[in-house]
N, C-alpha and C positions, 0 to 999 in steps of 0.2 A: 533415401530422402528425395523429396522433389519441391522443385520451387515453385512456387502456385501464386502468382500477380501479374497485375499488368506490367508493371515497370521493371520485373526480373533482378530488382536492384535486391543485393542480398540483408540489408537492415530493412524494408521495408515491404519482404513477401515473406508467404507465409512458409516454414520447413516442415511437410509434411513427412510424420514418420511414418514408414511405411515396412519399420520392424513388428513385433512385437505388439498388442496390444491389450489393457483391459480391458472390458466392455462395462457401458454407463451401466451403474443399478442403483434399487431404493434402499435404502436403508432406514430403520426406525431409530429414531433421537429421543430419548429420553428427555423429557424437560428439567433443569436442575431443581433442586430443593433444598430451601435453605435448612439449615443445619438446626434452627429453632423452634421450625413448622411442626404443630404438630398434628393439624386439623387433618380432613377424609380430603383426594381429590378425586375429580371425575374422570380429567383427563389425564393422563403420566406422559404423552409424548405425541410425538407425529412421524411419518414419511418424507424425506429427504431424498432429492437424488441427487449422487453424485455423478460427477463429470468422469469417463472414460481416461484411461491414461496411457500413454507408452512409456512402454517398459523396453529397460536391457539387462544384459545378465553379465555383471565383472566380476570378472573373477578375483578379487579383493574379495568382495562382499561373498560369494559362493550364491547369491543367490539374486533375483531380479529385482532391481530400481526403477526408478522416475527416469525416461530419457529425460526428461526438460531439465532434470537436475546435474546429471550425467553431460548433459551439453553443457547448460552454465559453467561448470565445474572447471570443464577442458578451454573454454573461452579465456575465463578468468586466472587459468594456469592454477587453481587452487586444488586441495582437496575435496572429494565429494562431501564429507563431514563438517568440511566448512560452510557449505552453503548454507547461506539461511533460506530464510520460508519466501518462497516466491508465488505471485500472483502469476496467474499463466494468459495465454492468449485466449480468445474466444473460440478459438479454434482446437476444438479434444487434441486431434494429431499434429496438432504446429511446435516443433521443438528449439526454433527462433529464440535465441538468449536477448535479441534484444525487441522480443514483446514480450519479455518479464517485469516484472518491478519486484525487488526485495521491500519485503513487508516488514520485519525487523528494526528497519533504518527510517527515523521520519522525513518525512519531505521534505524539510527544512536541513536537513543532514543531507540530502541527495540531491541540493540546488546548491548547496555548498559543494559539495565536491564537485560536480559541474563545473561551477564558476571556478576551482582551483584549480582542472582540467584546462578550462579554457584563458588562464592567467589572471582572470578578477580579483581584484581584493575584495573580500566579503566580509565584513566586518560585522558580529553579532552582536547583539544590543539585547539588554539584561529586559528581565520582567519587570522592573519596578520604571528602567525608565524606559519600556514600551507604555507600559499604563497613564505614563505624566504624561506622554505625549499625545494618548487616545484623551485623558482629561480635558487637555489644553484644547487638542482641534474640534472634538466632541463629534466625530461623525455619525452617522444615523445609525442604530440599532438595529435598524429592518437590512441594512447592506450588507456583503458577505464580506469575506477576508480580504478577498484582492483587494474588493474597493474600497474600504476601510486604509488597506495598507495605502495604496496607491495616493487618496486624499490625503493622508498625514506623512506620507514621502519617507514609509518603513522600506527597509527591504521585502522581500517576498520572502512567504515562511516565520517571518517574526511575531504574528499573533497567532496564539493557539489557541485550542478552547478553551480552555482554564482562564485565558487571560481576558479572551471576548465575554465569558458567562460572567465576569468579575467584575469588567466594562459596563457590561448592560443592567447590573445591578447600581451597580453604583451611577450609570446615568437615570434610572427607574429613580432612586435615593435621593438626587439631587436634580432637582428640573432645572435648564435653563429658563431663565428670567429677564432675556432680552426682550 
């Protein structure tokens, strides 16, 4: 492996692997079809390509994995099996566990544990009464989550989309009349 940054600081350059690699190719993806369709199509699919990966070979497995998986695994002192599904670096050969993000876990689940790493009380707040609170402050529809959250003084991670799409129905439903 090599460290590849300016700052050499080890959470914030990149681990270039410099075992094993696959090489990027295309691959044809089928486009899904619903199960009721029964009409002609034209098109069935398209070219994909994916991302290259480094591999290593344990011998648990008898055969070659994901380093990035394989590093996260040995980070976290977990089994390989446990790892869930990780978003990788922008970088094919960077095996850095901390430019992953586990994708399994919502963001709202990974600013909590955060905040219990770093000793916060995080207190979660239910769907019905994040919505009385969007009702009450009425923020703007066109604004994203932050600021939405941030004007009505939610935690970060407490609006979803389910909750937003449900907001902007229901502010579409009832106009202010001030």
């Amino acid at each position: 492996m090599q460290f590849v940054g300016a700052h050499r600081d080890e959470c914030a350059a990149c681990w270039l692997w410099t075992g094993s690699f696959t090489a990027p190719r295309r691959r044809y993806k089928a486009y899904r079809i619903p199960e009721d369709y029964e009409g002609r199509r034209n098109i069935a699919g398209c070219f994909q390509q994916e991302r290259g990966m480094p591999t290593i070979r344990i011998p648990e497995k008898g055969y070659a994995v994901s380093a990035v998986r394989h590093v996260y695994a040995e980070l976290k002192c977990i089994g390989y099996d446990e790892v869930p599904r990780l978003s990788r670096c922008l970088d094919e050969r960077c095996v850095n566990p901390h430019h992953t993000l586990e994708l399994d876990v919502s963001p709202f689940e990974i600013r909590k544990r955060a905040a219990e790493v770093k000793g916060i009380v995080f207190e979660a707040v239910s769907a019905a009464e994040v919505m009385e609170i969007l009702q009450r402050i009425r923020p703007a529809t066109w604004a994203n989550f932050a600021t939405a959250e941030s004007e009505c003084e939610l935690p970060s991670g407490s609006i979803t989309d389910a909750i937003w799409r449900e907001y902007v129905l229901w502010d579409d439903a009832n106009p202010d009349l001030d």
